[in-house]
N, C-alpha and C positions, 0 to 999 in steps of 0.2 A: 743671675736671673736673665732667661733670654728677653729678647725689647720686645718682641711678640706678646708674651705673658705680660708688660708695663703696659703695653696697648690697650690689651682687652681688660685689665684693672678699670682703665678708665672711658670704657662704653656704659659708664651708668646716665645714659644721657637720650634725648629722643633724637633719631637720624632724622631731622626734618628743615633743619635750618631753625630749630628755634619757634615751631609752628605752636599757632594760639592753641589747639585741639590735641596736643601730643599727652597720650596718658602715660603715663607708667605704676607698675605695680610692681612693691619690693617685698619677698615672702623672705627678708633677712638674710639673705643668700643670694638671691637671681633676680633680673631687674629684667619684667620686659616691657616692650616699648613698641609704640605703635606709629607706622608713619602716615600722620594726617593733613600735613603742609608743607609745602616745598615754597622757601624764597629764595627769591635772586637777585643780586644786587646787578646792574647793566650798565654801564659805559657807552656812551656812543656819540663819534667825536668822526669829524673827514679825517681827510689825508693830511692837514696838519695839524693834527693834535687838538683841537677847537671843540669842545665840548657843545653837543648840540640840544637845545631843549625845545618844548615845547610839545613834545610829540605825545599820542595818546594811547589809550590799550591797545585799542584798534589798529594801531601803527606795528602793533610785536607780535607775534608768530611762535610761538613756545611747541614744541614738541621734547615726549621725555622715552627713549627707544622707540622712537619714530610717531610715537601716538600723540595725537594733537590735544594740550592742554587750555582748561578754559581761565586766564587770571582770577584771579577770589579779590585779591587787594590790587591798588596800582598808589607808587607815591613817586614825586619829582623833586631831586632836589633837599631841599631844606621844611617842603610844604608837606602839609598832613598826608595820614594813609588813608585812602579812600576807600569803601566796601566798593566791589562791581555788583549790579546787580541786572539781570538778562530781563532786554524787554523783548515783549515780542510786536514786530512790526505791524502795521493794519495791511500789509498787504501781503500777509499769513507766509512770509519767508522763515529763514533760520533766525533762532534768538540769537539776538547782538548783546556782549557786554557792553553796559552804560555805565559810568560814575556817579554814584547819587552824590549828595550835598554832607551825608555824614562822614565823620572821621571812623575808621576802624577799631574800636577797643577791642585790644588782646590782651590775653591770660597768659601769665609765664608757667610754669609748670607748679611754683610754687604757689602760685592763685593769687599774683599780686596783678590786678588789673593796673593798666598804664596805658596812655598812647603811644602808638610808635615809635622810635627814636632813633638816633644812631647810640651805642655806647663804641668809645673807645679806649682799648689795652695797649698800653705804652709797655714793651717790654726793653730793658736800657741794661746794656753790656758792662757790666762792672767787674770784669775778671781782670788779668794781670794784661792784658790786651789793652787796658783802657790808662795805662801808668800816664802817658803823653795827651794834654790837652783833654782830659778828663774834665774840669770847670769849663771847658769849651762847649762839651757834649753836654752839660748841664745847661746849659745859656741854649743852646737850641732847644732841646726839648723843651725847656719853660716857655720861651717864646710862641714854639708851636702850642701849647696849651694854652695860653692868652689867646691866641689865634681864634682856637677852633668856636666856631656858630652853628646852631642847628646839630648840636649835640650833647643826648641826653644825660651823658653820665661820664666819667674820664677816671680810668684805673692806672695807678702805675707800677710794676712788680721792675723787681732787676733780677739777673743770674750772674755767678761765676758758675763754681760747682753746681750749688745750691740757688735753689730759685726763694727772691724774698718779696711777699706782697706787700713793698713800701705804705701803698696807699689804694684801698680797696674802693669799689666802682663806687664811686660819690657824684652827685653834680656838685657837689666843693671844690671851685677852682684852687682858691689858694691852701683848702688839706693838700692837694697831690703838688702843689707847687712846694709845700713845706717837706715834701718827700722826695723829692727834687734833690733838694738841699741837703738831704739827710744821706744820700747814697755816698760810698765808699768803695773806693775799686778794692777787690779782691782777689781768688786764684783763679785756677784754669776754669776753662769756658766749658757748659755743659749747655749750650744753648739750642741744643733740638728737645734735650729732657722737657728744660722749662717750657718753653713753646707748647711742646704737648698741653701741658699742664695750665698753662695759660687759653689752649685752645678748650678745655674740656672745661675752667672755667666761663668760657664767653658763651657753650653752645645751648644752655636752657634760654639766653634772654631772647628777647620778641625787636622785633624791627633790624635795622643795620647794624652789624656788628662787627668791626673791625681790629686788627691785631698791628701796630706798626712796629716794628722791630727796629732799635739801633744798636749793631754790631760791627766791635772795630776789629774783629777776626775770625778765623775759621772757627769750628765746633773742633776739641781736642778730647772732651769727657764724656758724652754722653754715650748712655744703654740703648738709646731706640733710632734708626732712620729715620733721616728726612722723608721718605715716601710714606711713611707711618703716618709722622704730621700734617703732609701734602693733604693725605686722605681722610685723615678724619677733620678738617679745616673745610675741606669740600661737602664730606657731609653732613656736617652741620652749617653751612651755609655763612663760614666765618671767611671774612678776607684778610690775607696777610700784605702787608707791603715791607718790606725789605730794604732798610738803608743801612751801608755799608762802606768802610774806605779802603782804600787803597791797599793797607796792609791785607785783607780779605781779597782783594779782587785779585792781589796778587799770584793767590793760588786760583787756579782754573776749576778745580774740583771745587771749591766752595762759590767762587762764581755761578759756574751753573746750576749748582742745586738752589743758589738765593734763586735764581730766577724763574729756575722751572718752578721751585716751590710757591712763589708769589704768582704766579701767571695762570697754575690749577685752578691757584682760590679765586682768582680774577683781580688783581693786585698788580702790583708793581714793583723793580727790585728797583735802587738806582744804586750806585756807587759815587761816593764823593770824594774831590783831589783836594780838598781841605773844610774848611771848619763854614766858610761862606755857601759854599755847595751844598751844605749839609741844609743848612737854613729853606736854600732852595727847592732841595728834598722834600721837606717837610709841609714847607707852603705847596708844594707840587700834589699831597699827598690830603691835605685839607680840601685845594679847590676840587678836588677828585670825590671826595666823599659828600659835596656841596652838591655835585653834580648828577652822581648817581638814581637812575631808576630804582627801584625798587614794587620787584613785580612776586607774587606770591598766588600758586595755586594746590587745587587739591589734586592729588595722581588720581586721573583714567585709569578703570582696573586692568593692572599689569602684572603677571604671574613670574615676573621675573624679581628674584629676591634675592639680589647680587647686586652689583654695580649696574647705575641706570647711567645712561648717557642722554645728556640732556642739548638740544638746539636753540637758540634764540635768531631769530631772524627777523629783517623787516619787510613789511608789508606796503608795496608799493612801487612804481618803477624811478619816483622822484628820492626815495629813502635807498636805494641798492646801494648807490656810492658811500654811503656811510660805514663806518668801521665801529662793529660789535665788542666788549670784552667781556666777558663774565665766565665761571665757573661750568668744567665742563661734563659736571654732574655728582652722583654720591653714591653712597652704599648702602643699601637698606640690610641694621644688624638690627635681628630684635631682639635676641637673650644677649649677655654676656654674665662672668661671672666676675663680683665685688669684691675688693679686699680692697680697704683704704689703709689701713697698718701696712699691708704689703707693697703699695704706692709708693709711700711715705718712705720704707726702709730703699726700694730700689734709685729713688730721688737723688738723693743722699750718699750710693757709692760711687 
């Protein structure tokens, strides 16, 4: 099966980043989809790395191929999703987005109202990569799940060949800690398959939603590219962060695809020179998702139905010296065609 065909198996999903208004209609065959929300998760840190907050809508500058976006939601942080709502001034200028005082309720696709959240997907390398210091890799990742605050929901799957969803998105800390404990290293690494798979799971929910990855080596098995992953991570508005050792950084060819694939989604890759580093990583990779913007609007109509390429900037000559990251756009698909048996069997060779 080419990785093309495994791709478009799994566009049964809205390109929107997870937007509260995203329909879709399934006539048992063909699934289309509407894009009615774009989020963006934002970074925005100086020149050493210093996570900066405080700042307001009115501080961000969104353009999406060139057309200037008005935010719908804005949240900071760990703190609720705010509605914006346009006042107009008494002295009969342009409407200004304001932040009223409520929280934002969104609708996930399956009509489960919730407030905003982050959820995060731990996806954990248990192929024949993982033989050395395997309880090591176990002991960080649980640590970082005690860690994590101002997060809704915590999933943990692993891959060798085969991708296994240990422990499916729960706020139960100690379910996914007990799945922790339950993993077993296995054979070769099919770790862009799973990824997919784990990205096509995260992209119906609503608020922040992130993918952190720990792999202690290249990809040897998988049917689809990384660019595949890259992009449909992007247009659904998922971020990946990428932790990785030494045996991976080793090769140059998986180096740079960790990085450019984490940097699309607005992420991060790091590589660690042992098991302390890794820790480090992880805490590196929490206060980041503590930190995060999170800004969401509806697309200015745009007749472009391809890849949109999207700008964030700041507003102001006190804000220039600050450093932007986020995702540097999506792909607006609206049919694809479904087969989850046909998924399922390409998964699996």
């Amino acid at each position: 099966m080419k990785p093309y065909l495994l791709l478009f198996c799994l566009l049964a999903i809205p390109f929107s980043g997870g937007g509260a208004g995203a329909a879709a209609q399934d006539d048992g065959s063909r699934i289309r989809v509407s894009v009615v929300l774009v989020q963006l998760n934002v970074a925005v840190t100086d020149n050493k790395g210093n996570y900066i907050s405080g700042l307001k809508p009115e501080d961000f500058a969104i353009t999406e191929d060139k057309i200037p976006e008005k935010p719908a939601t804005f949240e900071e942080g760990n703190g609720p999703t705010r509605r914006l709502v346009e006042v107009r001034p008494s002295d009969g200028k342009s409407l200004t987005p304001v932040a009223d005082n409520a929280p934002a309720e969104q609708t996930s696709i399956d009509g489960d109202k919730r407030f905003a959240g982050a959820n995060v997907f731990i996806l954990f390398d248990t192929s024949n990569y993982m033989y050395r210091g395997f309880v090591f890799a176990q002991d960080a990742i649980a640590d970082f799940i005690r860690s994590l605050e101002g997060v809704s929901k915590i999933a943990l799957y692993s891959y060798s060949r085969d991708l296994s969803k240990v422990a499916a998105l729960t706020p139960d800390r100690s379910q996914v800690l007990r799945g922790v404990r339950n993993t077993v290293a296995g054979d070769d690494a099919a770790l862009y398959n799973g990824l997919l798979m784990t990205v096509k799971d995260a992209a119906p929910l609503t608020g922040r939603k992130a993918i952190v990855v720990f792999s202690n080596g290249p990809d040897n098995a998988s049917l689809v590219p990384p660019e595949d992953v890259a992009e449909l991570a992007q247009s659904t508005g998922t971020i990946i962060y990428m932790i990785s050792t030494q045996q991976a950084e080793s090769e140059p060819v998986s180096t740079a695809v960790f990085e450019r694939m984490s940097k699309a989604t607005g992420g991060k890759a790091y590589f660690s020179k042992g098991w302390q580093d890794e820790k480090q990583a992880f805490a590196s990779i929490r206060d980041d998702l503590a930190n995060l913007y999170t800004i969401s609007y509806y697309p200015a109509q745009n007749p472009n139905r391809g890849w949109r390429s999207i700008s964030v900037k700041l507003v102001g000559k006190n804000l220039q010296k600050y450093r932007i990251r986020t995702r540097a756009g999506y792909r607006v698909l609206q049919t694809a065609q479904a087969s989850q048996p046909l998924l399922e069997e390409a998964a699996v060779k």
